[in-house]
N, C-alpha and C positions, 0 to 999 in steps of 0.2 A: 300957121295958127288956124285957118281955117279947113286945114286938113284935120288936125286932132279934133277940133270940136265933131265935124262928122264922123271919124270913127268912133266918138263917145257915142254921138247918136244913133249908131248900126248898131251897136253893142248894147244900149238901152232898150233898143226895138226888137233885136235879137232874144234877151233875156226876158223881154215883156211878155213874144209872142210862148216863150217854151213853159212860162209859168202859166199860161191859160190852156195849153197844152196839156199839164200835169193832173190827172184823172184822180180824185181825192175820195175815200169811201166815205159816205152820209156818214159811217156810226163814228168815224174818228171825231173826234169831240175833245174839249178840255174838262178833267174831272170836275164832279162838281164839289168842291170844299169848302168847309166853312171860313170864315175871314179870321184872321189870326187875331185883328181890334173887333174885340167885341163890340153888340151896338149898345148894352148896359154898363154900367160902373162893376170893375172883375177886381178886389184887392188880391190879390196872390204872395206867397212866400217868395220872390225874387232868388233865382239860382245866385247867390251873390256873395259874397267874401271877400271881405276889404280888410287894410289894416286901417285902425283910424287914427288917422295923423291928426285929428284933433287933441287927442290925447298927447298929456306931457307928462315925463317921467317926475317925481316928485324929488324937492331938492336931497341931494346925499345917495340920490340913487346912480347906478353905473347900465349906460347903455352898453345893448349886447348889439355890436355890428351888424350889417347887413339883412336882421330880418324885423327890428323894429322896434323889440323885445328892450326891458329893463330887468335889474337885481337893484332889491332894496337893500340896505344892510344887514335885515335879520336873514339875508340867502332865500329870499323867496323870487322867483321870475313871473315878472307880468310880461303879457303879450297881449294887447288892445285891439280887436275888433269889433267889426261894425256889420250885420245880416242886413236887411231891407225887404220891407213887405210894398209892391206898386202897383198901381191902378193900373190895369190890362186894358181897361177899357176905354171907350170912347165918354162917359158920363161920368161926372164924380158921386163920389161914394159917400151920402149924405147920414150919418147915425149918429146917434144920440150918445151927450156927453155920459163917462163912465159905463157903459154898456159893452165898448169893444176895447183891446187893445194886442198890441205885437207884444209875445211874449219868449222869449229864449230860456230855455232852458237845459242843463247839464245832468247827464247820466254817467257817474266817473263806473268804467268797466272791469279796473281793478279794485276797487274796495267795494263797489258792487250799491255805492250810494245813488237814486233816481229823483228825475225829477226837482232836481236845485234851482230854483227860478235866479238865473241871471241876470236878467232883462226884464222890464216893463214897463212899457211905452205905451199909455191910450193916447187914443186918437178919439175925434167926432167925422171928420172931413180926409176925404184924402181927393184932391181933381185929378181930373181925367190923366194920366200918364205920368203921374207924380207919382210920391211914396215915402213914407216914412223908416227912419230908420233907426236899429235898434241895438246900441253898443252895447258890449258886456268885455270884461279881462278874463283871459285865462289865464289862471295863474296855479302856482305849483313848486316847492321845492328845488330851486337851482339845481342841485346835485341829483335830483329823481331825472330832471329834464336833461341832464348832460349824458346820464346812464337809460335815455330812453325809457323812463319806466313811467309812463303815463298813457293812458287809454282813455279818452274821454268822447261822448259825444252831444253834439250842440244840437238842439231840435226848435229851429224858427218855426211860429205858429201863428196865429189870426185866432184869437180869444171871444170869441161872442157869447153875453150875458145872456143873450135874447134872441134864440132862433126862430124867427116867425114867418108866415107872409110877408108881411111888409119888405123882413128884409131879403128875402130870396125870390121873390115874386116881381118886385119892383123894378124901374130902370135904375134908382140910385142906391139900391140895395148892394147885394153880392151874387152875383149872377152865375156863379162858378163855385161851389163848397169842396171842391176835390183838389181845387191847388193851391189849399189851404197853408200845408207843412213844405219844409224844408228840411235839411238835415248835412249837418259835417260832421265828420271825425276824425277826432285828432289821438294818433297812436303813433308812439316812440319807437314802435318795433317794425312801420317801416319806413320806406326808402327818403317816403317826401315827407311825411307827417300825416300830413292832411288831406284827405278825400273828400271829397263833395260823392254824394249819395242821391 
């Protein structure tokens, strides 16, 4: 026993002395980068896509296995998801009621219709690393969605009635206006459906 503990200790002393040894250039340095938690309240479009299991299929409807989906009787398919807007930052995000809100909206790329507000969700508050979230259905003709013929995409956003100082200036404002949006698409013609953008 008291043999291994001093060969720990040669081998400690050994490694201690080669690291003072090791000749380092002044300019090597750790970059200097910004901190990924901001120090103001950041609301963002969260890269994010969920199904939402809160959603229940309405009575007489038939689930479609494995990916979440329902058919109503009249042959229409819903699929229920949920996008999410979260505070980035380390401060909550303090604004005034009816002024902001998460908003989704659909651009269908085959009939060429824009801007179909799916989604709207105000908020006033969102704290620090929390986030609101903002369900909407895609839905669509059973038989378009079996024969892939659907092209749609979703564009999550951060709505502000009132772009001022106050709110881009401030720590409890929106300290970030560029990571506003989000965006998926969903198209039949490929592999998976669904891209994230």
């Amino acid at each position: 026993m008291k043999r291994t503990v001093a060969i720990g200790l040669t081998l400690a002393f050994t490694a201690t002395a080669q690291a003072a040894d090791l000749k380092v250039p002044v300019t090597v340095q750790l970059p200097q980068l910004q901190s990924l938690v901001s120090p103001c309240s950041d609301p963002a479009a969260d890269r994010f896509l969920e199904l939402d299991l809160m959603q229940r299929p309405p009575a007489g409807a038939t689930r479609v296995p494995r990916i979440g989906g329902w058919v109503t009787p009249d042959g229409i398919f819903h699929w229920p998801f949920v996008m999410r807007v979260r505070n980035l930052g380390d401060q909550p995000f303090i604004g005034q009621a009816g002024l902001q809100s998460v908003v989704v909206t659909e651009d269908d790329r085959l009939s060429g219709a824009k801007g179909k507000v799916v989604s709207n969700t105000p908020f006033a508050q969102i704290a620090a690393h929390s986030g609101v979230a903002a369900r909407f259905l895609f839905s669509a003709p059973a038989a378009d969605v079996e024969k892939g013929k659907f092209h749609r995409v979703y564009t999550l956003k951060l709505d502000y009635k009132k772009i001022d100082v106050a709110l881009t200036g401030g720590r409890t404002g929106d300290c970030n206006l560029t990571n506003n949006t989000f965006t998926v698409e969903f198209n039949g013609k490929t592999k998976t459906w669904i891209t994230v953008k």
